[in-house]
Structures are given as C-alpha cells and as structure tokens.
PAVEX-416663 format. One record per residue: x, y, z of N, C-alpha, C in turn; residue in three letters. Coordinates in steps of 0.001 Angstrom, whole numbers, padded with zeros to 6 digits, always signed. Each point is the difference from the previous one (the first is absolute). Layout:
% PAVEX-416663
XYZXYZXYZala ...
***
This chain:
% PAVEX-416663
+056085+001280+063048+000428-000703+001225+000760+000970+000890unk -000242+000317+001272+000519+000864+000956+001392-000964+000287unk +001289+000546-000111+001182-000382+000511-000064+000341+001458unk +001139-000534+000531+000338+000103+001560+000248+001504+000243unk +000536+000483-001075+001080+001404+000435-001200+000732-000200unk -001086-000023-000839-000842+001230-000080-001104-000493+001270unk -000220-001172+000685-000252+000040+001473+000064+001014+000838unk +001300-000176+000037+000811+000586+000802+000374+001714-000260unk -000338+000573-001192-000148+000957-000335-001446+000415+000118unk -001098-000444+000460-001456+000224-000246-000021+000168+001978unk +000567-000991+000634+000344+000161+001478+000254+000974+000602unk +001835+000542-000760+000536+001286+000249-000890+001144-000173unk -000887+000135-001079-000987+000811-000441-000923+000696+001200unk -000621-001229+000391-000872-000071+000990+000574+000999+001333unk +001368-000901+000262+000407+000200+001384+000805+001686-000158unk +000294+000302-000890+000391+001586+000043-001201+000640-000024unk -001005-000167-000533-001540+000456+000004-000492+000381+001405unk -000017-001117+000751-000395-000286+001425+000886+001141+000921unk +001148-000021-000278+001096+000948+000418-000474+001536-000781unk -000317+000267-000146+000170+001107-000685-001478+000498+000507unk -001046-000965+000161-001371+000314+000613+000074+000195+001122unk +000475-000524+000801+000356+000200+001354+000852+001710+000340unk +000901-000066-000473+000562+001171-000154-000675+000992-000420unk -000877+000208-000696-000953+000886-000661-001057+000054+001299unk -000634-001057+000239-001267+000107+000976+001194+001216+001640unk +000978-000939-000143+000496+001573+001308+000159+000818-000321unk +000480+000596-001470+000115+001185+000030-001593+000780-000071unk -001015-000468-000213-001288+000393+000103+000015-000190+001277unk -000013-000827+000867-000167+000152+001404+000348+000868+000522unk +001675+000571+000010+000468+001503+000059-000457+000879-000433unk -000568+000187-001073-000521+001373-000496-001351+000316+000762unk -000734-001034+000471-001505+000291+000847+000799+000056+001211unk +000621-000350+000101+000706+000951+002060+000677+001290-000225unk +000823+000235-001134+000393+001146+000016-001321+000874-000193unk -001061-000240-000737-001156+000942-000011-000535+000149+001325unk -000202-001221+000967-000521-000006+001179+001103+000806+000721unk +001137-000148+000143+000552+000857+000422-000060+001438+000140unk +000257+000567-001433-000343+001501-000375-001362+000664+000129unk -001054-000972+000021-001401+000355+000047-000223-000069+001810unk +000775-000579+000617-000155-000324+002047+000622+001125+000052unk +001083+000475-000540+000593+001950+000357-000855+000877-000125unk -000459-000308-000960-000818+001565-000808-001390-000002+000857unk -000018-001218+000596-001986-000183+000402+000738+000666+001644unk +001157-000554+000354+000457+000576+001688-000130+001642-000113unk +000691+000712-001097+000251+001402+000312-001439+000442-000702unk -000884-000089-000585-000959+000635-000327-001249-000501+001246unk -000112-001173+000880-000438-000209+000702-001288-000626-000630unk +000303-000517-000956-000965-000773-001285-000504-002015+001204unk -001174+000154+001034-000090-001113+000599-000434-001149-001535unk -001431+000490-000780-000242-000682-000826+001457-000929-001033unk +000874+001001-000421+000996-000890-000507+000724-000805+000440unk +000091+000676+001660+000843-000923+000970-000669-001559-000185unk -001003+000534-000101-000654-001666+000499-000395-001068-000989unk -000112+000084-001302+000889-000592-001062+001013+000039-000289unk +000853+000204+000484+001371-000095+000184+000478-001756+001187unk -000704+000278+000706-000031-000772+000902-000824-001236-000706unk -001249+000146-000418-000987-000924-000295+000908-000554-001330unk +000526+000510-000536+001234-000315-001347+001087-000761+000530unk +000021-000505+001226+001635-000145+000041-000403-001895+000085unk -001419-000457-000056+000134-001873+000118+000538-000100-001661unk -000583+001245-001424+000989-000432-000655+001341-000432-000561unk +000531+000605+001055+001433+000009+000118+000764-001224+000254unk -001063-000689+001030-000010-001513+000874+000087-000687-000766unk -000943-000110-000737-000368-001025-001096+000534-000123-001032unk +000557+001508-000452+001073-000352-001093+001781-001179+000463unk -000099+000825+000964+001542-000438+001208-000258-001721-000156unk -001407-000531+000522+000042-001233-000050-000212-001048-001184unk -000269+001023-001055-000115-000629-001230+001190-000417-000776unk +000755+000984+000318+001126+000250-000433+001106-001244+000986unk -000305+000077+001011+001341-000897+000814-000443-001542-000732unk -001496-000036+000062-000810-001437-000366+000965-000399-001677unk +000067+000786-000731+000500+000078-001231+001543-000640-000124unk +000268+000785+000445+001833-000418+000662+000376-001267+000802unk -000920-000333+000568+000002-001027+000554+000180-001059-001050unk -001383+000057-000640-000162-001032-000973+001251+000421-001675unk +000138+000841+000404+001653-000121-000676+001144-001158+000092unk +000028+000541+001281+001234-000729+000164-000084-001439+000279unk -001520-000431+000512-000311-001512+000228-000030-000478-001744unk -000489+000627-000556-000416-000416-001839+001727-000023-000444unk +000472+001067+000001+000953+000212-001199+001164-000766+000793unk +000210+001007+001135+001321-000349+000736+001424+000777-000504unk -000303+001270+000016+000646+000873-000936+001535-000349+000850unk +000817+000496-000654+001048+000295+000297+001307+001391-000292unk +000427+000135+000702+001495+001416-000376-001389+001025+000159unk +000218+000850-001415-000496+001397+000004-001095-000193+000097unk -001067-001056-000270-001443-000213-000048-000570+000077+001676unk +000848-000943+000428-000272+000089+001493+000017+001113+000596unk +001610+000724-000151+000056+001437+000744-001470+000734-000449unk -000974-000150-001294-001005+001282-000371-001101-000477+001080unk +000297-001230+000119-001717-000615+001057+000491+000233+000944unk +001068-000482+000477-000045+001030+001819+000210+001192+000031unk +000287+001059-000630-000114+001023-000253-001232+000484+000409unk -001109-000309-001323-001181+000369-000212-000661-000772+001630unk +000427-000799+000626-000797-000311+001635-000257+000829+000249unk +001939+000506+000202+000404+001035+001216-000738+001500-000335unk +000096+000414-001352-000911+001080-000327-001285-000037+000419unk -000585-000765-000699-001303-000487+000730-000414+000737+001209unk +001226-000884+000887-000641+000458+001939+000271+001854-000091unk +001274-000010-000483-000077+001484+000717-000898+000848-001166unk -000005-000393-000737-001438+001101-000961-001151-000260+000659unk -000472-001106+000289-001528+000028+000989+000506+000286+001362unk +001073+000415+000698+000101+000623+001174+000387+001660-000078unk -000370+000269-001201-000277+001411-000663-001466+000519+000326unk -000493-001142-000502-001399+000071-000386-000598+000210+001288unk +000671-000991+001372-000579+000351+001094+000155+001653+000681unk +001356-000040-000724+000513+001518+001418-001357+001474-001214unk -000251-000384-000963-000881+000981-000416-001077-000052+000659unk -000606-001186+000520-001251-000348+000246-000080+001181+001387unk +000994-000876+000965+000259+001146+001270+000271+001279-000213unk +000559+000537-001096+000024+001511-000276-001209+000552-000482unk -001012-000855-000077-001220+000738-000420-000790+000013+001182unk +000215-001312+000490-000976+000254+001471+000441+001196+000932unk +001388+000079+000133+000812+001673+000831-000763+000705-000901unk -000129+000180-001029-000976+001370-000740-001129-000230+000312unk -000726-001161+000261-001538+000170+000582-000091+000919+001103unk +001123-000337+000839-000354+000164+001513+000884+001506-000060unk +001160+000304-000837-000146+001551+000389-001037+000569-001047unk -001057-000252-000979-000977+000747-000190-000830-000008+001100unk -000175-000675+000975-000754-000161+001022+000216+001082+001380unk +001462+000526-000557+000750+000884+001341-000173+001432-000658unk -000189+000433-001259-000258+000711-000730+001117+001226+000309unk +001406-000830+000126+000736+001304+000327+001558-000264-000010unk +000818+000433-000914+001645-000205-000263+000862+001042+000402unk +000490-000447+001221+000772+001531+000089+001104-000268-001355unk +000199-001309-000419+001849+000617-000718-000638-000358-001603unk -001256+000310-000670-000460+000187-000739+000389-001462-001313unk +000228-000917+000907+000456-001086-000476+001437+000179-001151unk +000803+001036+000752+001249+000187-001029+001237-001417-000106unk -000310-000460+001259+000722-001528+000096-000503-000777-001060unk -001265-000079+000283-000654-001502-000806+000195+000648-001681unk -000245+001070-000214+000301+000530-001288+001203+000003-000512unk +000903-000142+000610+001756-000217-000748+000046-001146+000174unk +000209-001013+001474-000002-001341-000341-000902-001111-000698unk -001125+000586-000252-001049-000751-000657+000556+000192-001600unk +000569+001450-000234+000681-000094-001617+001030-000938+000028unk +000789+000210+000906+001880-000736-000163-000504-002056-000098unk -000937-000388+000703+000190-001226+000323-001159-000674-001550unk -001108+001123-000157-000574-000632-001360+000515-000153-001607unk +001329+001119+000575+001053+000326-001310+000885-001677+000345unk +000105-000253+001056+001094-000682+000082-000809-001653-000375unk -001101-000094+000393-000827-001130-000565-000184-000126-001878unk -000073+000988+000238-000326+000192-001606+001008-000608-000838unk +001789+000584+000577+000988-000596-000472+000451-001201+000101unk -000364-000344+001296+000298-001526+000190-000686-001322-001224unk -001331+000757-000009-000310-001267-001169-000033+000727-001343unk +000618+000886-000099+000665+000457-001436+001459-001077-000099unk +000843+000294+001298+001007-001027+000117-000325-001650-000515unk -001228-000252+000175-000155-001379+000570-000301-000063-001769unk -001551+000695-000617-000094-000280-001423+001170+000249-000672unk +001145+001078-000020+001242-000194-000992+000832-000863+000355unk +000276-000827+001635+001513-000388+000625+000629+001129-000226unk -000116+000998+000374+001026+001521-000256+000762-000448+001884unk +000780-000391-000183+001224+000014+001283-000122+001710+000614unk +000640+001029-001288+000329+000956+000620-000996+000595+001049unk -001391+000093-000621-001277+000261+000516+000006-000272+001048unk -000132-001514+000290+000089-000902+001310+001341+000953+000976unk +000758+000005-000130+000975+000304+000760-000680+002155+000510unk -000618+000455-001126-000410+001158+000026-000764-000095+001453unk -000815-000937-000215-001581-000459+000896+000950+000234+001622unk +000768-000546-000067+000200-000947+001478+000646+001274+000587unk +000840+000582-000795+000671+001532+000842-001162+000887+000464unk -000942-000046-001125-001040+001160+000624-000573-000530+001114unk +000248-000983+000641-000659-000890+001120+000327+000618+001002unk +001498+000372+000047+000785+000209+000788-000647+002003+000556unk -000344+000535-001460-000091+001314+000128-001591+000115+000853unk -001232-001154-000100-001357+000000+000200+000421-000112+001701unk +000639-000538+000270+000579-000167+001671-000309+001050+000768unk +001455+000830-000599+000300+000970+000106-001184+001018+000279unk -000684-000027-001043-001348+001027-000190-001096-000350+001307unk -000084-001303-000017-001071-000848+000907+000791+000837+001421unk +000729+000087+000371+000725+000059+001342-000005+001139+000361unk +000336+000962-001228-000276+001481+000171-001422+000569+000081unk -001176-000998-000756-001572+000310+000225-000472-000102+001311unk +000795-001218+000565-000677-000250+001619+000531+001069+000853unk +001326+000579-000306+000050+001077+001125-000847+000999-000060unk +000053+000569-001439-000821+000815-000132-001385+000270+000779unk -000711-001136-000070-001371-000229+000153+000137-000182+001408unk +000722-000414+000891+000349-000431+001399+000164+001632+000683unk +000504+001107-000620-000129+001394-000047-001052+000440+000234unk -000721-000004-001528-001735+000490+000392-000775-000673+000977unk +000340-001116+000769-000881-000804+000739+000448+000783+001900unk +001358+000311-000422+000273+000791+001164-000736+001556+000168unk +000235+000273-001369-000923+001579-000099-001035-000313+000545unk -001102-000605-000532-001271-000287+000084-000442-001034+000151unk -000199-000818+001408-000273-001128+000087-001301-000059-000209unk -001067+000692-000202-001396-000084-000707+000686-000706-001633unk +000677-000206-000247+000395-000320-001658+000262-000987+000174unk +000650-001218+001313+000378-001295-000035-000670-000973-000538unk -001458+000104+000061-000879-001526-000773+000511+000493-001495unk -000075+001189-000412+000112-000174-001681+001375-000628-000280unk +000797+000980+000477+001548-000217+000114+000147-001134-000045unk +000172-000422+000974-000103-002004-000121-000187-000852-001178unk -001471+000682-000335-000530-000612-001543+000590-000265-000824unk +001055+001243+000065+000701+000655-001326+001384-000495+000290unk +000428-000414+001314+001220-000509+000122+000036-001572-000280unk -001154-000820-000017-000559-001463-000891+000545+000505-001039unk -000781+000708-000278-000202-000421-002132+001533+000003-000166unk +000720+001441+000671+001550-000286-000735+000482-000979+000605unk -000392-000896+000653+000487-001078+000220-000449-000996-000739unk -000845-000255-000680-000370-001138-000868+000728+001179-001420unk +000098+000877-000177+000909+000494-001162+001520-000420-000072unk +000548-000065+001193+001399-000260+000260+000126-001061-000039unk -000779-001532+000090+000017-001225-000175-000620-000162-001495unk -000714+000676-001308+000273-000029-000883+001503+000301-000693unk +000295+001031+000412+001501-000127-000200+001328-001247-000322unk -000789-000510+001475+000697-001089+000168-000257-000729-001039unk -001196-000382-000204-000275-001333-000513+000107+000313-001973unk +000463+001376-000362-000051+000067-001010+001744+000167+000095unk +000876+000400+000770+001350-001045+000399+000161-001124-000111unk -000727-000908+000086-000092-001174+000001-000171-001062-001365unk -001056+000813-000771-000295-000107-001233+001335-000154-000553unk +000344+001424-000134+001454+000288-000723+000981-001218+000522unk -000018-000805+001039+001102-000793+000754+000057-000753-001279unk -001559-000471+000293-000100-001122-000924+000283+000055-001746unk -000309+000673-000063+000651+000680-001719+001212-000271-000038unk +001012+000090+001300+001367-000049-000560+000292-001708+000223unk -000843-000437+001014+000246-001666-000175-000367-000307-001274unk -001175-000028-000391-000227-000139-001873+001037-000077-000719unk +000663+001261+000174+000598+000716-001405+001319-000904+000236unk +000561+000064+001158+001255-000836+000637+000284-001003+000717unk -000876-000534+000269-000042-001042+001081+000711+000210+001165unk -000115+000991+000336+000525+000406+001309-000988+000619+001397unk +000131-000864+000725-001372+000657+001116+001157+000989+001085unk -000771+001265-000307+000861+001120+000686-000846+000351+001081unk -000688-000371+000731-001204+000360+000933+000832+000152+001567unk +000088+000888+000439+000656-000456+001854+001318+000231-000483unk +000426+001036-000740+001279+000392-000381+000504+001273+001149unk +001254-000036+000377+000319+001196+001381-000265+000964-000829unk +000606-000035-000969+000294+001925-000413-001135+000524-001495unk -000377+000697-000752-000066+000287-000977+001112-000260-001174unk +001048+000414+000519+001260-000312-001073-000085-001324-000076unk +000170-000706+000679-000069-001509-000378-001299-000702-000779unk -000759+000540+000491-001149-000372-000826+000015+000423-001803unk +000492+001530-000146+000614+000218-001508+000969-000566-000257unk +001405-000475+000104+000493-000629-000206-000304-001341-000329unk -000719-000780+000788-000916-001033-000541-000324+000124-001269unk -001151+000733+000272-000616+000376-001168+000745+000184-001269unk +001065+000390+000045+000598+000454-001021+001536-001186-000576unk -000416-000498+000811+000856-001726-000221+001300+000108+000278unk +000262+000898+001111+001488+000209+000430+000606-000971+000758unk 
***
C-alpha cells in the first residue's frame, strides 16, 4: 500500500528531476553557442564563407532550444508552483535562456560580417581586434555558465569585472580602426564590417555579464542588475 508520505516523496522525485532537466538542457544550449561563437571568429579571420553560413543556417537551433526550454518552465511553475530556492532556479534558467540565445544571435551577425569581409578580400588591421576580443568575451562566456553549473559566486563576480575590462578593449578597437579608415579610406566598407562584429562581440560580453548577474540572484537572492558602481555590486555579492 503506497502511504501519503512516499506520495509525496515519489512527487519531490519527479519535480527535482524536471529541475535538474531543465538546467541541464541550458547548459547544452550554452555549450552549442559558445561553439557557434568560437567557430563565427575563426570562419571571420580565415574568411571561411562556407562555415559562415552554417553558422548562420545553425542558429534556428538555438531558437528552438530557447523555446523549448521557456515552454518547460512555464509548465513548471503552472504544475508544481515551486517556491523559495526552486523558484529562484526557474527564473533564473528564463533569464539565461534569453541572453544565451541572444548569444546565439550576435554569432549569427559575426559570421555574416565574415561573409561580407571575405567578399572585400582585404584587412588592413589583420583582424587583431576581433582576435583579442573574440578570446576575452568567449573566455568570459565560458565562465559564466561554469558559474551557473557550480553556483560558484566568486566566478560570477570574476565574469562581471571582465565586462568592465571588454569595454575598455571595445572602445580602444573603434579608435583604432577609425585611424586606418582615415589612412585609407579605400579600407572603409571592410573596416565597418569589422567594426559590427566587435560590436556584436562587445554585446556578448554583456550578455555573458548578465548570465553571471543571474548566478548571484540564484546563489543569494539578491538581484544586483542596474547597480552604480562595481564595488557595490561585490559587496552584494559578497553579502555585505
């Protein structure tokens, strides 16, 4: 005869299951954007159109995972009706959700800028921008849902400073390139190209900032998002 309590233990079963699938299906969702990611760099500077364009033709998977996944969560919280820490993992996993498939998009556009400067067949700045910030922001994705699979706080807090440093870099690439366009205005259509992509690189940044936000709401229940300073945001973080 099934008692009430082992019900209710066969329930719990279920509903950490469901949680834990969900969580799993994003971190697979992340790992196919971070590939799309690293594979939209490597196809821009080698001038690879064929990869570009599965890259692109790759990115409705991304969609479909995003909406499978929100569809899931949904029916979470209408089924179970989680509450405290259960809740914080499903809005979590939303909010991941959007900005990991708005990963997925800014690769898509970094491959099409590599279509079209294979099409110009010519770099004056040998893509040394897109080659440092394309490392700093896929390192920094990478960590964010390292953050997210351990709840590692420190990580998270790691993520969000280097945000601050990808800025920095982004701001110093556009002058740069705003330089060679003065040298040689025969170089402006590529230039341009190349001043996109680090712009959909510098909004990965962001959105793998963002990731990390959310890691520290998880871990703390604290939404630190639209914070003035950095210090305040660690301090947060760090339950001061």
């Amino acid at each position: 005869m099934l008692r009430q309590d082992d019900h209710r233990h066969h329930i719990s079963e279920r509903f950490n299951s469901e949680l834990e699938g969900i969580k799993n299906q994003l971190l697979e969702m992340g790992g196919k954007v971070e590939k799309q990611l690293n594979a939209a760099v490597a196809a821009l500077i080698a001038g690879d159109t064929g990869e570009a364009e599965e890259i692109i033709n790759r990115d409705h998977e991304v969609n479909q995972m995003e909406m499978r996944i929100d569809e899931e969560c949904s029916t979470i919280i209408a089924r179970r009706q989680p509450t405290a820490s259960d809740l914080r993992l499903v809005m979590t996993v939303i909010k991941v959700n959007t900005d990991i498939e708005r990963i997925g998009d800014e690769a898509a556009k970094i491959a099409r800028q590599g279509i079209r400067l294979a099409q110009e067949n010519v770099s004056a700045t040998n893509y040394i921008e897109v080659r440092h910030i394309g490392s700093h922001v896929a390192s920094m994705l990478r960590k964010a849902l390292d953050a997210f699979a351990r709840l590692d706080l420190d990580l998270a807090v790691e993520v969000v400073k280097e945000d601050a440093d990808v800025d920095k870099e982004y701001g110093s690439a556009m002058r740069s390139l705003v330089t060679f366009m003065m040298e040689d205005p025969r170089d402006i259509g590529a230039i341009l190209n190349e001043m996109w992509a680090l712009r959909s690189l510098e909004r990965i940044g962001d959105h793998a900032a963002n990731i990390a936000e959310h890691v520290v709401y998880l871990v703390r229940g604290q939404d630190v998002r639209h914070q003035k300073t950095l210090e305040e945001f660690i301090d947060k973080a760090a339950g001061n």
